[in-house]
Structure formats: structure tokens, C-alpha cells
ROSE-4610 file (N, C-alpha, C; in Angstrom, 1 decimal, always signed):
// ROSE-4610
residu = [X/X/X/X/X/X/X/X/X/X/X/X/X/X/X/X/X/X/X/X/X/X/X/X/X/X/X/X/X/X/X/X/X/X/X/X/X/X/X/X/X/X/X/X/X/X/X/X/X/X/X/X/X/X/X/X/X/X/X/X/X/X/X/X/X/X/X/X/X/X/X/X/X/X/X/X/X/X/X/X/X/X/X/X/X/X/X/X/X/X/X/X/X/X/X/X/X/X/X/X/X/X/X/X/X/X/X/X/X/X/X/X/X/X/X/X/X/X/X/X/X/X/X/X/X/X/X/X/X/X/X/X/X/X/X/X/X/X/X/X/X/X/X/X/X/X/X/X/X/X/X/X/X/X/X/X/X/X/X/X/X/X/X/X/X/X/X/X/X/X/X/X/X/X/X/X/X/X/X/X/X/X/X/X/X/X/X/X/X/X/X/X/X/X/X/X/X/X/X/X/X/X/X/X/X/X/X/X/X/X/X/X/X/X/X/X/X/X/X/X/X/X/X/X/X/X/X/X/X/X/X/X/X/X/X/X/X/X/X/X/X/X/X/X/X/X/X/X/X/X/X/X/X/X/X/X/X/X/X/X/X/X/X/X/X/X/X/X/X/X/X/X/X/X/X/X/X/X/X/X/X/X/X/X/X/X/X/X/X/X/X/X/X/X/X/X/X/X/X/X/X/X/X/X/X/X/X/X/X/X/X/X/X/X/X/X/X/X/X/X/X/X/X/X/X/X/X/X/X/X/X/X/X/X/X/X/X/X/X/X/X/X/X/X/X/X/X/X/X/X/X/X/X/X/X/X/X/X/X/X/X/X/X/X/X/X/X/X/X/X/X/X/X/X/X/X/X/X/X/X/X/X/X/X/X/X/X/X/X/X/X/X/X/X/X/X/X/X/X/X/X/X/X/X/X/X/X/X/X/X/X/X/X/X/X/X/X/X/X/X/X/X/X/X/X/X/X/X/X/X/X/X/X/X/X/X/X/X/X/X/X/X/X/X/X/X/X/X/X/X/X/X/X/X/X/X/X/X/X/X/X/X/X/X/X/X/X/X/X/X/X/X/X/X/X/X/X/X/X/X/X/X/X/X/X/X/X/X/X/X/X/X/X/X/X/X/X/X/X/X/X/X/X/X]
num = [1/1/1/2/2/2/3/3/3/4/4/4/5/5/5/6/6/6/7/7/7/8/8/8/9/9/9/10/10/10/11/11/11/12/12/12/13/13/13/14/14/14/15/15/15/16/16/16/17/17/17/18/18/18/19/19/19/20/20/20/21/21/21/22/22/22/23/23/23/24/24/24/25/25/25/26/26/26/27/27/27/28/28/28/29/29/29/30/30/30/31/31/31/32/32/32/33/33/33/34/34/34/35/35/35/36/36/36/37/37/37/38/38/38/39/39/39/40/40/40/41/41/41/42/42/42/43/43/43/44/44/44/45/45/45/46/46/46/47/47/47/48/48/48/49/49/49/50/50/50/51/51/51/52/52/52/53/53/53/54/54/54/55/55/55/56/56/56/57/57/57/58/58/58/59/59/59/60/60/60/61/61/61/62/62/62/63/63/63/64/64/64/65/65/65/66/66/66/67/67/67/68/68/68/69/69/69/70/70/70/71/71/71/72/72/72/73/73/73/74/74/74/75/75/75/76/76/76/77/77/77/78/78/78/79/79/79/80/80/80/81/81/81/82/82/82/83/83/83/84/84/84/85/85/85/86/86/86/87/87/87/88/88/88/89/89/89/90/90/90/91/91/91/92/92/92/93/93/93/94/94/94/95/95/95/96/96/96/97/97/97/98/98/98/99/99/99/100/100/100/101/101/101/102/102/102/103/103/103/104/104/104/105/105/105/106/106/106/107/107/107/108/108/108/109/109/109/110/110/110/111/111/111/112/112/112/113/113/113/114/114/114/115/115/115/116/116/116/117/117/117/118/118/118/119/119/119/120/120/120/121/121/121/122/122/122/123/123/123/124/124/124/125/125/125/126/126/126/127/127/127/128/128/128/129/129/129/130/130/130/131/131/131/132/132/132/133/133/133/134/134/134/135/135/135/136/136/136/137/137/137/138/138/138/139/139/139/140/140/140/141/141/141/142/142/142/143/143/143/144/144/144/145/145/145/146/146/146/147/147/147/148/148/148/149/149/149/150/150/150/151/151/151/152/152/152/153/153/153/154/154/154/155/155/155/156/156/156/157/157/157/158/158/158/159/159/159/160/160/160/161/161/161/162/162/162/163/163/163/164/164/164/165/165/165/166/166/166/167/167/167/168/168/168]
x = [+54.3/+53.8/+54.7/+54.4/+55.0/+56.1/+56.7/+57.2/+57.5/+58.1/+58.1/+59.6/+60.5/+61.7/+62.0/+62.3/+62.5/+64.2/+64.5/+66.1/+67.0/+67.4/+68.0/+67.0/+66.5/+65.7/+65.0/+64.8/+63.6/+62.5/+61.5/+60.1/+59.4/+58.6/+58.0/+56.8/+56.2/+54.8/+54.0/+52.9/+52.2/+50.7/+50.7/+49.2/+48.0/+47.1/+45.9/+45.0/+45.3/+44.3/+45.2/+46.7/+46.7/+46.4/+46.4/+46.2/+44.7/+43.6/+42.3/+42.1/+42.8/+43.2/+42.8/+43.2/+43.1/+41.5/+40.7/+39.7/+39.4/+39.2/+39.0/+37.4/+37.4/+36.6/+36.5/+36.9/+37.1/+38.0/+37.0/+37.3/+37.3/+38.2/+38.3/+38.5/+38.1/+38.4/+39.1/+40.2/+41.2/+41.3/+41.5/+41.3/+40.6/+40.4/+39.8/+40.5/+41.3/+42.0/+42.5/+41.7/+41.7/+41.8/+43.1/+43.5/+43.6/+43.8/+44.5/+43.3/+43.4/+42.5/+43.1/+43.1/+43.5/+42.7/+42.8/+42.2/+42.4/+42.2/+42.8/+42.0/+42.6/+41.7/+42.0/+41.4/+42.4/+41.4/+42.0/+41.3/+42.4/+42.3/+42.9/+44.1/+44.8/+46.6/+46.9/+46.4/+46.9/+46.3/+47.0/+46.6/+46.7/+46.3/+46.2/+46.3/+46.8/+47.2/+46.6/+45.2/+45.4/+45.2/+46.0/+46.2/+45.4/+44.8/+44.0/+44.4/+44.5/+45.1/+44.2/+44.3/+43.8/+44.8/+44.5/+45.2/+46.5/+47.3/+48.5/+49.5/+50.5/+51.4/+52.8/+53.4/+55.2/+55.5/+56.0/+56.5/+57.5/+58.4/+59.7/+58.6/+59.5/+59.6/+60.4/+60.8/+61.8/+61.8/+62.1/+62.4/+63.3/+63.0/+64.2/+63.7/+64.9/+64.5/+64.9/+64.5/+64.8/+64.3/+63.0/+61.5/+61.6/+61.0/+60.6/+59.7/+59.7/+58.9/+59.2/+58.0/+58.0/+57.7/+58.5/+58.1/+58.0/+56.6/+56.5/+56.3/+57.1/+56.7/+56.1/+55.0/+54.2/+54.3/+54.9/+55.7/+54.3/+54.9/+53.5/+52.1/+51.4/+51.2/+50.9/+49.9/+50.1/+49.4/+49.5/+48.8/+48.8/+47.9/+47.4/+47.7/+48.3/+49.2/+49.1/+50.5/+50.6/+49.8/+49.9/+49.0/+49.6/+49.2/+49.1/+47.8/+47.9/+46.7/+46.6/+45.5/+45.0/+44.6/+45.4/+45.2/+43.6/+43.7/+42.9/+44.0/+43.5/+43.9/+44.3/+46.0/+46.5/+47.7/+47.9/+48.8/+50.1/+50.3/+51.5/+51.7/+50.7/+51.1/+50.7/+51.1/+51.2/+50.3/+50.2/+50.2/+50.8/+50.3/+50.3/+50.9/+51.9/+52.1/+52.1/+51.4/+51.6/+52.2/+53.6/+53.9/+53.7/+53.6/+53.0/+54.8/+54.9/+56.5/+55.5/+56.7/+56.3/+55.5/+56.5/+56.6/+55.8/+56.0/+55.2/+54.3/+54.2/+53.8/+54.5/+54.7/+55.2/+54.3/+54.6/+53.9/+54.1/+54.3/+54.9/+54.3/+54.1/+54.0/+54.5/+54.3/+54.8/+54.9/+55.7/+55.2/+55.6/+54.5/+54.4/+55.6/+56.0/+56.9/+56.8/+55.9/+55.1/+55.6/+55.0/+55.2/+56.4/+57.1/+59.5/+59.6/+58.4/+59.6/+59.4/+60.6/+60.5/+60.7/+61.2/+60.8/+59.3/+58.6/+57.3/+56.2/+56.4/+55.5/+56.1/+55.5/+56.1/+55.2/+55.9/+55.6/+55.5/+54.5/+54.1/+53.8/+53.8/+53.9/+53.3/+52.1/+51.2/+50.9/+50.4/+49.5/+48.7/+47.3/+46.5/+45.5/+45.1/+43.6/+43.6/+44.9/+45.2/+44.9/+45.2/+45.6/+46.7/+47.1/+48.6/+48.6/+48.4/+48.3/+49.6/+49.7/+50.9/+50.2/+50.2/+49.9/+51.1/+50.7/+51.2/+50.6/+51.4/+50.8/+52.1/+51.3/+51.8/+52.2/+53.2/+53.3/+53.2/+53.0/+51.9/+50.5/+50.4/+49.0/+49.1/+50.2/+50.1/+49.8/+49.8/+49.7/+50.7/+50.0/+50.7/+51.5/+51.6/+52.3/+53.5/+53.9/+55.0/+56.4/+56.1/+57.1/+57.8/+57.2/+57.7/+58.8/+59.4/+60.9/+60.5/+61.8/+61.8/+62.1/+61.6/+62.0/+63.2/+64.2/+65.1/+65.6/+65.8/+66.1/+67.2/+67.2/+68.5/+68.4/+69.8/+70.2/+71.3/+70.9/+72.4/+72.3/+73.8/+73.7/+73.2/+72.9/+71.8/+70.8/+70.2/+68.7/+69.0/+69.7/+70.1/+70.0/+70.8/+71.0/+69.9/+69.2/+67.4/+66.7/+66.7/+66.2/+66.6/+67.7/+68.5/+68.1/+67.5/+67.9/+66.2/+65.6/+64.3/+63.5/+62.9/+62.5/+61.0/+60.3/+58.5/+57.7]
y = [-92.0/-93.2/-94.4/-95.3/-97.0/-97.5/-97.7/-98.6/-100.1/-100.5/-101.6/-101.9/-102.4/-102.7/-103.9/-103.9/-105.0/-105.3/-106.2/-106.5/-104.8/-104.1/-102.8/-102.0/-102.1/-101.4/-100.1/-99.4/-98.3/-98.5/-97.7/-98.6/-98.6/-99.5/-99.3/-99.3/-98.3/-98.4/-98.0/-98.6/-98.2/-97.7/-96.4/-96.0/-96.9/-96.2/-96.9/-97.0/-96.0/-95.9/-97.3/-97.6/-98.3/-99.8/-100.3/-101.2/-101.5/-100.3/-100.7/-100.9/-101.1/-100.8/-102.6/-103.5/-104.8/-104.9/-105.9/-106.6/-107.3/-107.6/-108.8/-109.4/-111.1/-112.3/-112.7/-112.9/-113.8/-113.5/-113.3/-113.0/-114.1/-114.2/-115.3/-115.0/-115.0/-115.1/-116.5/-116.1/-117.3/-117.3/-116.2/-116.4/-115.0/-115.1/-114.0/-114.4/-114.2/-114.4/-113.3/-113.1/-111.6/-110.4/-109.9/-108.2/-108.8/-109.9/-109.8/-111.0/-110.5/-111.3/-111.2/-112.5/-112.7/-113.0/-112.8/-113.0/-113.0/-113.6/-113.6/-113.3/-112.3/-112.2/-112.1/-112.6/-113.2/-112.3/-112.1/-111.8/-112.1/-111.6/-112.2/-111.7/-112.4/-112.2/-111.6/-111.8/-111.9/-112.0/-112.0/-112.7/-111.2/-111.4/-110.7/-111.2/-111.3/-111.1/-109.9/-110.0/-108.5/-109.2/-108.6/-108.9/-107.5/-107.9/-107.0/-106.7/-105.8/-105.3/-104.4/-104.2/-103.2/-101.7/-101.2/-99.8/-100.2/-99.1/-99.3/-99.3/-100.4/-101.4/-101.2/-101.2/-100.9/-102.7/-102.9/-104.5/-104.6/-105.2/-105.8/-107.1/-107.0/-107.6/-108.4/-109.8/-110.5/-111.4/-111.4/-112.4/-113.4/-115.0/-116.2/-116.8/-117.9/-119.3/-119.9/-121.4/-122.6/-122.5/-122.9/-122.7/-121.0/-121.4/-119.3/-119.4/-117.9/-117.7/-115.8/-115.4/-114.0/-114.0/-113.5/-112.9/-111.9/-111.4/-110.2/-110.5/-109.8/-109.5/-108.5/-108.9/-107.1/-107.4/-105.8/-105.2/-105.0/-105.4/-105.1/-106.0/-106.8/-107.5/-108.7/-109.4/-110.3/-111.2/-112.6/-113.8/-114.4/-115.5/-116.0/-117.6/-117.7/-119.2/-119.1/-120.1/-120.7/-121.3/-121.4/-122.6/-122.0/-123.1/-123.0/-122.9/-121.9/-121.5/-122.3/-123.0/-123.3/-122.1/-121.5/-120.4/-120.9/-122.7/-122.7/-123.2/-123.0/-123.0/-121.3/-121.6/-119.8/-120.1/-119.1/-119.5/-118.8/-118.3/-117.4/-118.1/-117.9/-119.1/-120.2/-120.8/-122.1/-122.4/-121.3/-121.3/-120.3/-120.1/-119.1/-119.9/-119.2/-119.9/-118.5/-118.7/-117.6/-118.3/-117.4/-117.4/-116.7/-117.3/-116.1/-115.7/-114.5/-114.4/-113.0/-112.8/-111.8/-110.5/-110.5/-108.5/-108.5/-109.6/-109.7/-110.7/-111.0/-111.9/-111.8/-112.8/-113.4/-114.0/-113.7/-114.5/-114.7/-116.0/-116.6/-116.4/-116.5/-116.9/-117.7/-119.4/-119.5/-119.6/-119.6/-119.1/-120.3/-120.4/-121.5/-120.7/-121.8/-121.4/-120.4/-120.0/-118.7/-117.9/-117.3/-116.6/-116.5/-117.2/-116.8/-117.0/-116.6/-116.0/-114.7/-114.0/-112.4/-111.9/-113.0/-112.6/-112.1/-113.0/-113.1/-112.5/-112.4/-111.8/-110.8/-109.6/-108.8/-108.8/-108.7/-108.5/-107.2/-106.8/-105.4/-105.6/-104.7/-104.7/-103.2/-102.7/-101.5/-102.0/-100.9/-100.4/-99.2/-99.7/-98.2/-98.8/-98.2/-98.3/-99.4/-99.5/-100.8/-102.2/-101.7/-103.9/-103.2/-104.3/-105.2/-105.6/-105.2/-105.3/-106.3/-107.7/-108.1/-108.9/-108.3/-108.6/-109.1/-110.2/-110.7/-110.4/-109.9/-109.5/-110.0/-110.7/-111.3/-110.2/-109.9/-108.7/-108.2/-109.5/-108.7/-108.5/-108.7/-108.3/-107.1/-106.4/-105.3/-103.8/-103.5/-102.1/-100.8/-100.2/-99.2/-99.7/-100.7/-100.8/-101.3/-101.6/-101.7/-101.4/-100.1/-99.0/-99.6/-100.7/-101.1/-101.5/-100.7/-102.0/-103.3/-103.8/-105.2/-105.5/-106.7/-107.2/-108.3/-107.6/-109.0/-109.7/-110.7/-111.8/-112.4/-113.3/-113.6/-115.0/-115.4/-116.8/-117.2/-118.4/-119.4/-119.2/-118.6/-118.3/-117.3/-116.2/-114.9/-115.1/-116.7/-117.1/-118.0/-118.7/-119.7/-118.7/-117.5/-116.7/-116.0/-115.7/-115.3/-116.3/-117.6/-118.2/-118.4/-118.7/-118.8/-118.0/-116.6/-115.4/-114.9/-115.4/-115.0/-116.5/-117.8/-119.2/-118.5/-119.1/-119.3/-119.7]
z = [-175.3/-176.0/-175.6/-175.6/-175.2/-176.9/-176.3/-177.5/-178.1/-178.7/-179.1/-179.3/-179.2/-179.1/-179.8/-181.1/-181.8/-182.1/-181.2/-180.8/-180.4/-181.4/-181.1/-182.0/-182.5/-183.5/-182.9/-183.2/-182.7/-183.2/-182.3/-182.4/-184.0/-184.2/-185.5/-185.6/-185.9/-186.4/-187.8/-187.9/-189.3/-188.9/-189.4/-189.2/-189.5/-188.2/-188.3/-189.6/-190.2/-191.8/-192.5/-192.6/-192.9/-192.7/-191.6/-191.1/-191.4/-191.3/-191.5/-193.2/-193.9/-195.4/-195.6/-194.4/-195.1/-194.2/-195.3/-194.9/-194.4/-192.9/-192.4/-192.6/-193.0/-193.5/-192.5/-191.2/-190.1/-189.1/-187.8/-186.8/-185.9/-184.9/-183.8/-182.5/-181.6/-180.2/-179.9/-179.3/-179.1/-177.4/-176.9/-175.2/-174.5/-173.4/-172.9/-171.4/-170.8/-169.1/-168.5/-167.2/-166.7/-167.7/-167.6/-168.6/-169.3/-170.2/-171.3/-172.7/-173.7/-174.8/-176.2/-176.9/-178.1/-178.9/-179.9/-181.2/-182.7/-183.9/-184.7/-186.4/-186.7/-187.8/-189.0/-190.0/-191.0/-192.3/-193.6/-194.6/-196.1/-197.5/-198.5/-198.1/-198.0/-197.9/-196.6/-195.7/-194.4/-193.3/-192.2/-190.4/-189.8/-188.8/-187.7/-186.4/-185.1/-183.7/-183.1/-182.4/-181.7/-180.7/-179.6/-177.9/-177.3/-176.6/-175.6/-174.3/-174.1/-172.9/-172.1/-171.1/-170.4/-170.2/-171.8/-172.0/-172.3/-173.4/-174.0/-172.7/-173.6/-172.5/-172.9/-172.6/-173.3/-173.6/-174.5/-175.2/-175.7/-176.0/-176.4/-177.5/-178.7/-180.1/-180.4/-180.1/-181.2/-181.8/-183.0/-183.9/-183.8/-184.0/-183.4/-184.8/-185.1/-185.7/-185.7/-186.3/-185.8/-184.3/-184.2/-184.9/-185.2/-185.7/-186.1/-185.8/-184.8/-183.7/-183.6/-183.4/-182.7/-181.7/-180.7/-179.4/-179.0/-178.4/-177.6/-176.0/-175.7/-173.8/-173.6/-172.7/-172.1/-170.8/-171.0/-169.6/-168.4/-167.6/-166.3/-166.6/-167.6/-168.0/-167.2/-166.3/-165.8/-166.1/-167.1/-167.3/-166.0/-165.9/-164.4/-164.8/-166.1/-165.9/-167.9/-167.7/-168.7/-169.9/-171.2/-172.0/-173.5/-174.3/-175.6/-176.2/-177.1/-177.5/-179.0/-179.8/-181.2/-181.8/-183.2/-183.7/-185.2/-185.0/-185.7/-187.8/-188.5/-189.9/-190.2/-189.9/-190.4/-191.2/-192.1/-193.0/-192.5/-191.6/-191.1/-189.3/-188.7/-187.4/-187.0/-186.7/-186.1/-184.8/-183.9/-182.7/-182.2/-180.4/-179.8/-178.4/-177.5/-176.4/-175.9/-174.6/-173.5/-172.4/-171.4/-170.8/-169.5/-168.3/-167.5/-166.1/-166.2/-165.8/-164.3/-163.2/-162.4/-162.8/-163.9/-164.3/-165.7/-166.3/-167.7/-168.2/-169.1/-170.1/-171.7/-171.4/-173.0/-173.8/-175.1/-176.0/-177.2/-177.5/-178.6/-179.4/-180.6/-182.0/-182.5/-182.9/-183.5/-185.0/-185.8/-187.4/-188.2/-189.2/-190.4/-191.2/-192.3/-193.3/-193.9/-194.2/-195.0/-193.8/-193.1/-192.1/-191.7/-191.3/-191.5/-192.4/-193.8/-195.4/-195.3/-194.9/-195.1/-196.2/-197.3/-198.8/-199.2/-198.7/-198.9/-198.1/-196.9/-195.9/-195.2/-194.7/-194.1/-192.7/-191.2/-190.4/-189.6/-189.3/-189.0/-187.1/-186.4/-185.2/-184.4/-184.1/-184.1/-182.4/-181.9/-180.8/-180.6/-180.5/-180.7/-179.4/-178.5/-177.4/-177.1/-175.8/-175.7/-176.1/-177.3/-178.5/-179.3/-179.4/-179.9/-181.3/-182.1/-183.6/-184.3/-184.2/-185.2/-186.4/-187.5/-188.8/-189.4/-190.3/-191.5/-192.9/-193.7/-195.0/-195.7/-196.8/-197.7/-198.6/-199.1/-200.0/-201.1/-201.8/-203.5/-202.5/-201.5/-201.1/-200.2/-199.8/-198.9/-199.0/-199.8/-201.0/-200.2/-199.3/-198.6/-197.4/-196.9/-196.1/-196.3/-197.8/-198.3/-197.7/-197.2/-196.7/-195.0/-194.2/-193.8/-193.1/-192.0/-192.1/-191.5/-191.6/-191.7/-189.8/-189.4/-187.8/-188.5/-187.7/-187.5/-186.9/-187.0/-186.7/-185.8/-185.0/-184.0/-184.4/-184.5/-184.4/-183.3/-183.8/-182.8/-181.7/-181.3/-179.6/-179.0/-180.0/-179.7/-178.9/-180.1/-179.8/-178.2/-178.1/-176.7/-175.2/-176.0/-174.6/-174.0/-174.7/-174.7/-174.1/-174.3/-173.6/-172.6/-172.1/-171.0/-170.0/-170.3/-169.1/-169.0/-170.1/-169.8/-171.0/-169.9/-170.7/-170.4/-171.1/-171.5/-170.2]
């Protein structure tokens, strides 16, 4: 199985029964370029990010702020250029920036206030038949996925050096 690497963390995942537990109201297609497609789907108390891939991909996870932002990189992964994506009216992102690198693709998130309150929202990170599952669930709204850990976070010069050795 592929994993997810969120700063040192070991991988984290939340079953598919739960994840199909929330209701999605609205579905979006946000890009479709070569292997890879986004989309966003939203329902009461939370978002969704599913990235499409052509078959499960090994990814690296991290959390920054000042902006607050999630990033994942998929490994082997090749975007065919640059852009920012419009996620539209979301209460957890802002926006989407894909990067396109040799070996990978990056892709930003970036997150509204709601979305960097980890009081408030919990961030979940799944892969099942190549897609990319990052949900936001507000947490009086989560029910079983409670059980969660938490992604954390890099600051200062953690966040500088990251950019530094690997930019968008």
C-alpha cells in the first residue's frame, strides 16, 4: 500500500464506510489534465478534494501557515503545467494551486480561516482506486470520524526551508 507522509507522522487513514457516512449536495469538476482530475464536493459541514489519478500514487502531506495551506505532492505524478484552480464558494478552501515539478505534482490547498481552525475542523487525508480523498469536517459535524489524528503543522523557518528546497 502507498502512503501518506504527513511531516514525520505515519500514514493516516479513515475507512471507506466512513468517509461515505457524509452526504454529498454538490459535486464539481474543477480540472480534468492528462492523468490527473479534481473535484470538489461539498455537503452539511464539510468539503471534499478528490484528486484523480491514474491508480494509487504514494504522496507526502503538509501542513504550513501564514497562509495556511495543505500540501500534497504525488510522487511520479506528472501535471503538464502550472495554474490556479477556482474552488468556487468553500468554506474550508480558498483555492487550489497545482504545481507541475519533474518527478511530481504538487498541490496546494489553500485554506479559509475555518479550514486552519483545528479547533474546529478536522482534516482527514484517505486513498482508495486511485483518488485522493482530503476532506474537511467540521466537528460537531463529524460523527465517527472523530477518532482522527490530527495533521500538523510547520512554522517559521520549517515552513521557509520547504519552500526553499522544493517552490510551487
Amino acid at each position: 500500500a502507498n502512503t501518506a507522509n504527513i511531516g514525520s507522522a505515519p500514514e493516516r487513514m479513515v475507512s471507506a464506510s466512513a468517509q461515505s457516512e457524509l452526504k454529498v449536495k454538490e459535486s464539481k469538476k474543477l480540472l480534468s489534465q492528462g492523468s490527473l482530475g479534481i473535484d470538489v464536493e461539498r455537503g452539511v459541514g464539510f468539503s471534499r478534494v478528490v484528486l484523480k489519478t491514474k491508480g494509487d500514487r504514494t504522496y507526502d502531506v503538509q501542513s504550513f501557515q501564514s497562509p495556511a495551506r495543505l500540501v500534497l505532492d504525488l510522487i511520479g505524478e506528472k501535471a503538464s503545467s502550472a495554474r490556479a484552480i477556482d474552488v468556487g464558494k468553500d468554506p474550508f478552501v480558498k483555492g487550489i494551486r497545482l504545481g507541475a515539478h519533474n518527478d511530481r505534482t504538487r498541490v496546494v490547498l489553500d485554506l479559509t480561516s475555518a479550514g486552519a481552525d483545528e479547533a474546529q475542523v478536522e482534516r482527514v487525508v484517505d486513498q482508495k482506486g486511485g483518488k485522493i480523498f482530503v476532506t474537511f469536517i467540521e466537528k460537531r459535524a463529524q460523527g465517527s470520524l472523530a477518532a482522527a489524528p490530527k495533521l500538523p503543522a510547520k512554522t517559521g523557518s520549517q515552513e521557509t526551508a520547504q519552500a526553499s528546497t522544493a517552490p510551487i
